[in-house]
N, CA, C and O atoms as a Tripos MOL2 file, in Angstrom:
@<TRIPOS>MOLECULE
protein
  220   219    55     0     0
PROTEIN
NO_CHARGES

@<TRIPOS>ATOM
      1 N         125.0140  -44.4270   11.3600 N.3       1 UNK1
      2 CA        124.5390  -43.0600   11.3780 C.3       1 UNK1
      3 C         123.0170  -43.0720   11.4760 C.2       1 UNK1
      4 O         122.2740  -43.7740   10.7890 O.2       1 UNK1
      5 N         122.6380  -42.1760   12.4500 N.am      2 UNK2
      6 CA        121.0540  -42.4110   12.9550 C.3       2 UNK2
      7 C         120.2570  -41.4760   11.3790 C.2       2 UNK2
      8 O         120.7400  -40.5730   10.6960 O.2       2 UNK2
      9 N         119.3150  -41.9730   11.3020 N.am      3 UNK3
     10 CA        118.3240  -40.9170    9.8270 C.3       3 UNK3
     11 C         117.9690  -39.7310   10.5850 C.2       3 UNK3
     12 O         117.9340  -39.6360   11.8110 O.2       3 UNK3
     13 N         117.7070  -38.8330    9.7210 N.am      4 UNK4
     14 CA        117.0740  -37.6680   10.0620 C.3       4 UNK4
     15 C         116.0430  -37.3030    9.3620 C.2       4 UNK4
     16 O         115.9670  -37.2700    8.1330 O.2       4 UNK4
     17 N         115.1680  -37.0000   10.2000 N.am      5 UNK5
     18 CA        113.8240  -36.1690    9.9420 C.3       5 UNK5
     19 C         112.6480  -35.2250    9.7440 C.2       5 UNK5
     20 O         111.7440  -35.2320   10.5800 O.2       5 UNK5
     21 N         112.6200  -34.7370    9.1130 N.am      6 UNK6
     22 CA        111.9470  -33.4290    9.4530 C.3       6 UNK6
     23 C         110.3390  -33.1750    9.6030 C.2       6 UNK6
     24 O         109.7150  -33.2980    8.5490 O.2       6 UNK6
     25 N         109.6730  -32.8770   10.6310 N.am      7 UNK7
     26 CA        108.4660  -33.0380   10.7510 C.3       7 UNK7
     27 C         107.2970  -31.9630   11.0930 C.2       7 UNK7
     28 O         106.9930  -32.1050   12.2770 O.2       7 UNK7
     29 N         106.6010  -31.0250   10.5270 N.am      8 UNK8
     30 CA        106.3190  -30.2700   10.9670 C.3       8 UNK8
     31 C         105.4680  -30.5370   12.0740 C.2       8 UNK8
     32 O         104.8930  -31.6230   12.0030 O.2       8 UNK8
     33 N         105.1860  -29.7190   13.2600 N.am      9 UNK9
     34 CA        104.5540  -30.0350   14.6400 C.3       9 UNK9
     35 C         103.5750  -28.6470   14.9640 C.2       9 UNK9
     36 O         104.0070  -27.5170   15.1900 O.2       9 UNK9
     37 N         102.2220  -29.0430   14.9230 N.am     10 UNK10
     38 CA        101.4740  -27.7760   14.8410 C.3      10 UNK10
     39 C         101.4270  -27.3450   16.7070 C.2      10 UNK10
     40 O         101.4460  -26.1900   17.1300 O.2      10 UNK10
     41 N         101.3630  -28.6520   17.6120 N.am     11 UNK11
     42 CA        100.9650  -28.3550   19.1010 C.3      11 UNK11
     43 C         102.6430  -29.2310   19.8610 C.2      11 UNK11
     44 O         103.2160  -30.3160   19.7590 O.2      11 UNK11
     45 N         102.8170  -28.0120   20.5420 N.am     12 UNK12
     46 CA        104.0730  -28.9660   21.4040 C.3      12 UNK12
     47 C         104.0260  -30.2840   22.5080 C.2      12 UNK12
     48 O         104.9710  -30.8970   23.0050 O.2      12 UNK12
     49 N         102.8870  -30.4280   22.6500 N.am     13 UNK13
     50 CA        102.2900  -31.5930   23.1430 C.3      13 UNK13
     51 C         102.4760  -33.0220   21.9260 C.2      13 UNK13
     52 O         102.7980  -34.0800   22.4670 O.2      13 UNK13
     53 N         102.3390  -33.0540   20.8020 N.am     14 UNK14
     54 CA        102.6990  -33.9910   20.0370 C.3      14 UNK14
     55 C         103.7420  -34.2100   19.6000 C.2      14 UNK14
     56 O         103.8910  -34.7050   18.4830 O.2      14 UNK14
     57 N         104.9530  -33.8090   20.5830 N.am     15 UNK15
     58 CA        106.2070  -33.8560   20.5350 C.3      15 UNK15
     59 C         106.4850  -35.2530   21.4410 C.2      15 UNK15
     60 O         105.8900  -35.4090   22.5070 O.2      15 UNK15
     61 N         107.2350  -36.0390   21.0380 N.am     16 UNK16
     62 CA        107.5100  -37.2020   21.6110 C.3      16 UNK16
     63 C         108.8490  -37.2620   21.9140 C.2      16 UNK16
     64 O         109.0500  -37.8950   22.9510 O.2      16 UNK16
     65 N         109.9540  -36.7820   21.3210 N.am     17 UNK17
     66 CA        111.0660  -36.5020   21.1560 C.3      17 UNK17
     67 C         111.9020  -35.8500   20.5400 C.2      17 UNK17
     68 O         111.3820  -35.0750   19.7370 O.2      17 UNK17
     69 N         113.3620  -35.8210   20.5810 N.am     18 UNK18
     70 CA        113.8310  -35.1780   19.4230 C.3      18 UNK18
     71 C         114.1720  -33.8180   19.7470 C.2      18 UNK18
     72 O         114.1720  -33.3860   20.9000 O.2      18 UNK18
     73 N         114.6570  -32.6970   18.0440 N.am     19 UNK19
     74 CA        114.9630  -31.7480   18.6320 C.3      19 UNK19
     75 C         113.6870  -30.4360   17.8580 C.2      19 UNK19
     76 O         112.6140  -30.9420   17.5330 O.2      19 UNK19
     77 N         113.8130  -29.0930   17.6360 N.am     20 UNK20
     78 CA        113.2550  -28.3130   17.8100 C.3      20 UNK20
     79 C         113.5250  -27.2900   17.3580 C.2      20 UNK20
     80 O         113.9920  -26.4320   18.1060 O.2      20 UNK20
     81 N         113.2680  -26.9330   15.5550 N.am     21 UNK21
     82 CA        113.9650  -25.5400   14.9610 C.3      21 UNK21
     83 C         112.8000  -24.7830   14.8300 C.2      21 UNK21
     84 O         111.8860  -25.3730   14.2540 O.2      21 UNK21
     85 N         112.5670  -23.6020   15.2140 N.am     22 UNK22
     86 CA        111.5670  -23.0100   15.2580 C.3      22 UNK22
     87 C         111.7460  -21.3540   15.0270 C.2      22 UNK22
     88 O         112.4840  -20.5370   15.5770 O.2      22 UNK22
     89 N         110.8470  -21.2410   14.0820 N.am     23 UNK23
     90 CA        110.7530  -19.8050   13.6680 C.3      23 UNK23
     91 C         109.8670  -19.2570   13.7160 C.2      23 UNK23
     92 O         108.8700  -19.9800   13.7180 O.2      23 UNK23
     93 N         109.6100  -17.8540   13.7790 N.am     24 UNK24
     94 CA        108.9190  -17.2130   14.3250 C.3      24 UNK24
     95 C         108.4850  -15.7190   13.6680 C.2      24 UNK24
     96 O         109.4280  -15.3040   12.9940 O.2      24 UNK24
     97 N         107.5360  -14.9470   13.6630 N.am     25 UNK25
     98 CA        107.5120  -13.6990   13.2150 C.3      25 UNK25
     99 C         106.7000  -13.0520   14.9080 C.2      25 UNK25
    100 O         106.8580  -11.8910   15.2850 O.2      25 UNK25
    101 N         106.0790  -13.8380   15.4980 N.am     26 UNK26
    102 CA        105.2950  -12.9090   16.5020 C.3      26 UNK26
    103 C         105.9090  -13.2370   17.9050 C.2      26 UNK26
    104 O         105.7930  -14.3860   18.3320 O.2      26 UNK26
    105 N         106.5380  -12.3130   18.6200 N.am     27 UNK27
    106 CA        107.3870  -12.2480   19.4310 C.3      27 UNK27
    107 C         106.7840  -13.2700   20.8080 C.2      27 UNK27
    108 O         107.2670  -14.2430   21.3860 O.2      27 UNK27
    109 N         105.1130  -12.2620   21.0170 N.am     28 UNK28
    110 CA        104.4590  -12.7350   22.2380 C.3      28 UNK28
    111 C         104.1110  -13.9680   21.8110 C.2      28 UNK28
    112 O         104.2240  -14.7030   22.7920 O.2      28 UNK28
    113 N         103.7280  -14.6260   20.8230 N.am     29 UNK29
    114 CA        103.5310  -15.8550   20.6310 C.3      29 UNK29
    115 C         104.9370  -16.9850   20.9690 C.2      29 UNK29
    116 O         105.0110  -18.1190   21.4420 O.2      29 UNK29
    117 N         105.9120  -16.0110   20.4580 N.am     30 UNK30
    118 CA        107.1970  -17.2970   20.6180 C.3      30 UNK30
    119 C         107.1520  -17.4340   22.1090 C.2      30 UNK30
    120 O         107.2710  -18.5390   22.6380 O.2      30 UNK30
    121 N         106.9470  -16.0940   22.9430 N.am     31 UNK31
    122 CA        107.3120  -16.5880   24.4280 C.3      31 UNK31
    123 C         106.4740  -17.4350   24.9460 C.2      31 UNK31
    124 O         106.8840  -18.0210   25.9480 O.2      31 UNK31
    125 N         105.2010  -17.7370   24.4970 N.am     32 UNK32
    126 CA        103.7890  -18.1910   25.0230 C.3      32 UNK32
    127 C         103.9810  -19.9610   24.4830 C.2      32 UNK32
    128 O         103.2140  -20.7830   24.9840 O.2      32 UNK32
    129 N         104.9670  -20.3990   23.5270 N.am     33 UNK33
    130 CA        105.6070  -21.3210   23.0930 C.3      33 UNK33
    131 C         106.0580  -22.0320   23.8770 C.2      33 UNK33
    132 O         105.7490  -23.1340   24.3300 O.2      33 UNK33
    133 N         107.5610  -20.6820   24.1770 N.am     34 UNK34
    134 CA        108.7840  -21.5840   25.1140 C.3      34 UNK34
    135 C         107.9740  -21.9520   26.0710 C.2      34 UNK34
    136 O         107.6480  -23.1180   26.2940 O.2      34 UNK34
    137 N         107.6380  -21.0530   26.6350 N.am     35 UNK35
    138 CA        106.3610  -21.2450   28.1800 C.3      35 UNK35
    139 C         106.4450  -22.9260   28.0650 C.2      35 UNK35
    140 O         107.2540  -23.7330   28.5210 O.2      35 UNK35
    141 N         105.2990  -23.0670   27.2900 N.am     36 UNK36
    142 CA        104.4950  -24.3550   26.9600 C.3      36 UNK36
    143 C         105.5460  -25.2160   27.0180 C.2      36 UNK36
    144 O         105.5600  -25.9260   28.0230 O.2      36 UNK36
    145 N         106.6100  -25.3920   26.0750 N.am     37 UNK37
    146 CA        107.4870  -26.1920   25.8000 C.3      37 UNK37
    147 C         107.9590  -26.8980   27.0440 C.2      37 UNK37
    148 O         107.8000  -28.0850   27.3280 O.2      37 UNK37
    149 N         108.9240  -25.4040   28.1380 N.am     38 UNK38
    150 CA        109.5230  -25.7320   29.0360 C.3      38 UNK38
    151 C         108.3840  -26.6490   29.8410 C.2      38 UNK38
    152 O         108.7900  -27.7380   30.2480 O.2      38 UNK38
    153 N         107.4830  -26.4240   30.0130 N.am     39 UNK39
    154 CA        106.3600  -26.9720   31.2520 C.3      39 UNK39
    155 C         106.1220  -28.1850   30.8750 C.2      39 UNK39
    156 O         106.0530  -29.0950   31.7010 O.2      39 UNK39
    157 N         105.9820  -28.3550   29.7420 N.am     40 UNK40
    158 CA        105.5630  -29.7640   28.8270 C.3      40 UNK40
    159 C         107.0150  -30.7500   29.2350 C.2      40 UNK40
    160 O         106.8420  -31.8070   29.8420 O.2      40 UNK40
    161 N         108.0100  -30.4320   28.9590 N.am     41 UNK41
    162 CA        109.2700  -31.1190   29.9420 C.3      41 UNK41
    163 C         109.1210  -31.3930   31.0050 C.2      41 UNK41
    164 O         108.9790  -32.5580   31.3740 O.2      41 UNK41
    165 N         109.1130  -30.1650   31.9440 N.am     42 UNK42
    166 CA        109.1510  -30.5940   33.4870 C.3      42 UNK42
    167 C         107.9800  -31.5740   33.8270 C.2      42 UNK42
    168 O         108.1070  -32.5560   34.5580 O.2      42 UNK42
    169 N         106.7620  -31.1650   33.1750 N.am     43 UNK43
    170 CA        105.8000  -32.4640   33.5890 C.3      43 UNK43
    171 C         106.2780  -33.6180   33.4120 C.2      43 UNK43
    172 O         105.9140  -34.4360   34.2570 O.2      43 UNK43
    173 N         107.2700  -34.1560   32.2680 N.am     44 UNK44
    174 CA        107.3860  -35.6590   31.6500 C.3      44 UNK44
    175 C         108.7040  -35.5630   32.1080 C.2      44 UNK44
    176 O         109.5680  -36.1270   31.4360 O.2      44 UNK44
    177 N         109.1370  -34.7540   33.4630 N.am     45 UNK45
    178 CA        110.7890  -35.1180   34.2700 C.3      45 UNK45
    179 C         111.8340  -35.1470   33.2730 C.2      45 UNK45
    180 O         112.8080  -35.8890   33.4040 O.2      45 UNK45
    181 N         111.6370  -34.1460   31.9870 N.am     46 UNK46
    182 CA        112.5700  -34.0540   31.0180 C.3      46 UNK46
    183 C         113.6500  -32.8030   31.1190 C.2      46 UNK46
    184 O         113.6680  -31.8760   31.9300 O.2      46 UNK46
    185 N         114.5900  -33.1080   29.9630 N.am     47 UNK47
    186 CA        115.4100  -31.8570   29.8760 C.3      47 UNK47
    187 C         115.1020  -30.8660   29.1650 C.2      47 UNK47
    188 O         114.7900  -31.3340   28.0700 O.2      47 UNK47
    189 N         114.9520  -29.1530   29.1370 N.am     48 UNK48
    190 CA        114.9140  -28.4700   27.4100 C.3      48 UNK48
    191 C         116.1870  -27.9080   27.9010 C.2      48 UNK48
    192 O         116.7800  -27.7630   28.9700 O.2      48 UNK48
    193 N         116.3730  -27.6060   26.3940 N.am     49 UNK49
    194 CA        117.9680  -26.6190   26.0900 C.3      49 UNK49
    195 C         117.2240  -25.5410   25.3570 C.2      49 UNK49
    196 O         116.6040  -25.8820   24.3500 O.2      49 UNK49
    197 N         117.2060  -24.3000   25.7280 N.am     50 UNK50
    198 CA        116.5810  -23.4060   24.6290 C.3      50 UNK50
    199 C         118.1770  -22.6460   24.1610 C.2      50 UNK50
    200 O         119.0770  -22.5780   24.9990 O.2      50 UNK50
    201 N         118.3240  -22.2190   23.0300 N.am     51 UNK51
    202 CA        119.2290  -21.9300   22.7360 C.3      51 UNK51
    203 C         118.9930  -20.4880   21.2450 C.2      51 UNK51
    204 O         118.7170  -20.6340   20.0550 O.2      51 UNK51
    205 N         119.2020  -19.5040   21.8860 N.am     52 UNK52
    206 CA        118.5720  -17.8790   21.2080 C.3      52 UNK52
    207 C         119.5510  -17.4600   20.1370 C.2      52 UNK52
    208 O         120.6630  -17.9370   19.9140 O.2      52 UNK52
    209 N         118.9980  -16.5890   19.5880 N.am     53 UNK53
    210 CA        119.9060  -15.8370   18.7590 C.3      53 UNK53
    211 C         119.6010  -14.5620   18.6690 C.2      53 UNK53
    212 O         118.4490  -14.4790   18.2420 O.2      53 UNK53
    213 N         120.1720  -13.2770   18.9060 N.am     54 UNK54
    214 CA        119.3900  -11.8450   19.0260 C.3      54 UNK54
    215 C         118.7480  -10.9890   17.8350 C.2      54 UNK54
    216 O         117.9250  -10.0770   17.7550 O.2      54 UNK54
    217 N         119.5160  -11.7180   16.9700 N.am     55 UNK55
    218 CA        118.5330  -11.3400   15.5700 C.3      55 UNK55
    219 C         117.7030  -12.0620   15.6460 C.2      55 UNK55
    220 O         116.8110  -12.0690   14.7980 O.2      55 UNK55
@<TRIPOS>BOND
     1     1     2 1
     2     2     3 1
     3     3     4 2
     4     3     5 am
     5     5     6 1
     6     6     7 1
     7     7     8 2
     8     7     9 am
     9     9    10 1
    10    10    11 1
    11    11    12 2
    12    11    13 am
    13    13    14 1
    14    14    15 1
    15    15    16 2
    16    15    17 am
    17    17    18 1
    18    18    19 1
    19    19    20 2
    20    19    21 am
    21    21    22 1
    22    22    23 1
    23    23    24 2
    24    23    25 am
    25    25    26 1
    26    26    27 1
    27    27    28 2
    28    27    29 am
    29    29    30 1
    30    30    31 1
    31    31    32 2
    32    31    33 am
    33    33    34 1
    34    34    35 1
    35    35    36 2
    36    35    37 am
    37    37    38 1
    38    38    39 1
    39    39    40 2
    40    39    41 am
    41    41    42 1
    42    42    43 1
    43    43    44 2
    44    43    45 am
    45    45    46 1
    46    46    47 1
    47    47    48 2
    48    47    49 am
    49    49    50 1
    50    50    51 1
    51    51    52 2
    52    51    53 am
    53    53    54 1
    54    54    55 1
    55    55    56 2
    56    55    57 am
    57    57    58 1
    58    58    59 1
    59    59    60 2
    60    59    61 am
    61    61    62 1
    62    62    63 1
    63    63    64 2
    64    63    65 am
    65    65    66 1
    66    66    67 1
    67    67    68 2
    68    67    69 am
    69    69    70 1
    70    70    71 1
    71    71    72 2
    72    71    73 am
    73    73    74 1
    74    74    75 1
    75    75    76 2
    76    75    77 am
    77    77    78 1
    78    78    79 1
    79    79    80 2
    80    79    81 am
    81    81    82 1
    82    82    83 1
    83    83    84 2
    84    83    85 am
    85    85    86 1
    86    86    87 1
    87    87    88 2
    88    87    89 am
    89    89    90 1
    90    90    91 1
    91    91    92 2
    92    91    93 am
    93    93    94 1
    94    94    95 1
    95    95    96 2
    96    95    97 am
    97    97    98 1
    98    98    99 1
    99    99   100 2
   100    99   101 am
   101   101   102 1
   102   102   103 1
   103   103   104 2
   104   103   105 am
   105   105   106 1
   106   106   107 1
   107   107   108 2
   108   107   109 am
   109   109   110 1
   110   110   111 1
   111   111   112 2
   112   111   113 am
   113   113   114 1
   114   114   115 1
   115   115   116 2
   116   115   117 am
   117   117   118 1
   118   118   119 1
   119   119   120 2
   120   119   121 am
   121   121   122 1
   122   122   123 1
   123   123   124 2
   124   123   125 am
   125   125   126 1
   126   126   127 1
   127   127   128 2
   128   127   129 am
   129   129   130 1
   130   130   131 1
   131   131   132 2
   132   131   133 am
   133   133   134 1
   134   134   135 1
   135   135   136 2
   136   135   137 am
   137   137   138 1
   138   138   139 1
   139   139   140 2
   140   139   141 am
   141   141   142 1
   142   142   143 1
   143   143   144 2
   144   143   145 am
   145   145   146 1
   146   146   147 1
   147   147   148 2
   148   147   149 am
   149   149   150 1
   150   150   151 1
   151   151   152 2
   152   151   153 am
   153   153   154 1
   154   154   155 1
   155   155   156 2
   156   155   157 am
   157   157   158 1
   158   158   159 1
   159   159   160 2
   160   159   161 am
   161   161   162 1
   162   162   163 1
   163   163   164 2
   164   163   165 am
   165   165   166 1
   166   166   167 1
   167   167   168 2
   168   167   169 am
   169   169   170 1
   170   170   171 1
   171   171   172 2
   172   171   173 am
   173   173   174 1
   174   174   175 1
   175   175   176 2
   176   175   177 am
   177   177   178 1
   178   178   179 1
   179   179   180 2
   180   179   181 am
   181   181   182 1
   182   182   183 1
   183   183   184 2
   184   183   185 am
   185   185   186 1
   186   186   187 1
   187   187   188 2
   188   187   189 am
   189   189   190 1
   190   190   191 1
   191   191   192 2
   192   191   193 am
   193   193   194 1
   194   194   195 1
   195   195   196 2
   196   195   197 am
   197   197   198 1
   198   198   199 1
   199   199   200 2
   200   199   201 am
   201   201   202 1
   202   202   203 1
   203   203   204 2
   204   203   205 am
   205   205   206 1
   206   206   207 1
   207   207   208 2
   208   207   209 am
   209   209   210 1
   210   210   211 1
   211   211   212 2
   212   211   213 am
   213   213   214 1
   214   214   215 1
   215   215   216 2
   216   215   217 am
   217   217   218 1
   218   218   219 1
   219   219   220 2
@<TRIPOS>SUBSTRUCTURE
     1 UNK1         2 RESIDUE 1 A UNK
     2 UNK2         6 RESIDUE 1 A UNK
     3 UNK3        10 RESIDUE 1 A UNK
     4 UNK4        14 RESIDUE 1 A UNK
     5 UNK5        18 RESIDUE 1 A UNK
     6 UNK6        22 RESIDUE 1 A UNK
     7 UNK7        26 RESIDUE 1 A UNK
     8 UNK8        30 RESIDUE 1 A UNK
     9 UNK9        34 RESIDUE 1 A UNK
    10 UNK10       38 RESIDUE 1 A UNK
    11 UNK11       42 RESIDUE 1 A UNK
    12 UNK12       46 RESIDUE 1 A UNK
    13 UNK13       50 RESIDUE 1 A UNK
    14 UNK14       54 RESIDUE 1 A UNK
    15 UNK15       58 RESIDUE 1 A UNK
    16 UNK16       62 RESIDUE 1 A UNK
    17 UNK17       66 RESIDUE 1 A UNK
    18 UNK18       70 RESIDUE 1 A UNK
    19 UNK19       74 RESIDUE 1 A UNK
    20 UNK20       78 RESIDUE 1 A UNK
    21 UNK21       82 RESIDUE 1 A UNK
    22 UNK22       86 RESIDUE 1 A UNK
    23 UNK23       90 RESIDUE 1 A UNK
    24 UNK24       94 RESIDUE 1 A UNK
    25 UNK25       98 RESIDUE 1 A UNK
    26 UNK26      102 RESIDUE 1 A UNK
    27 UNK27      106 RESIDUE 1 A UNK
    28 UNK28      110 RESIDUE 1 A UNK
    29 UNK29      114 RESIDUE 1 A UNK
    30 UNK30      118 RESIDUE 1 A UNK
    31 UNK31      122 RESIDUE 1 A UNK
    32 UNK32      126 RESIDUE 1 A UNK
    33 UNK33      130 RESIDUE 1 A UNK
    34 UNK34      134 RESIDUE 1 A UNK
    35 UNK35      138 RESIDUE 1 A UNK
    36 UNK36      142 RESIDUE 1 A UNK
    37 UNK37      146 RESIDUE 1 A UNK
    38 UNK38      150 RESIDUE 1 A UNK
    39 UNK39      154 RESIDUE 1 A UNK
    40 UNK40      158 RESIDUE 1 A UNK
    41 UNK41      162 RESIDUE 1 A UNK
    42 UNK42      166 RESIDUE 1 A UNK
    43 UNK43      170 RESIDUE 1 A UNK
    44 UNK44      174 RESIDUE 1 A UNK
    45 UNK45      178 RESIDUE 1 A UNK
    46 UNK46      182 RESIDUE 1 A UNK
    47 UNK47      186 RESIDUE 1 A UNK
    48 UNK48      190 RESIDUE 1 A UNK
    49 UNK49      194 RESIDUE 1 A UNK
    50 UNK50      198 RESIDUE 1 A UNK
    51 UNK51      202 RESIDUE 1 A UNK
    52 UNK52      206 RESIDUE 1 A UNK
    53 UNK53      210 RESIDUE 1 A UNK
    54 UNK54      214 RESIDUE 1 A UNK
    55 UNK55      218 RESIDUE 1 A UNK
């Protein structure tokens, strides 16, 4: 069984791997996030899964 970790991550650029629970109170900021996130993938020929909830 692999360990698990929890790490807080202030810039999505110092993401090396792994996965991604993220909460939020400011809406335009979360989108200005995913933005980043998704682009930060496609540069490094990676996959994202974003996965929402409407509450």
């Amino acid at each position: 069984m692999e360990s698990m970790q929890v790490k807080e991550v202030h810039e999505i650029q110092a993401l090396t791997k792994g996965h991604v629970l993220y909460f939020f109170k400011n809406p335009d900021q979360y989108i200005s996030n995913v933005i980043e996130f998704v682009l930060s993938g496609l540069k490094r020929n990676e996959y994202s899964i974003i996965i929402e909830n409407d509450d």
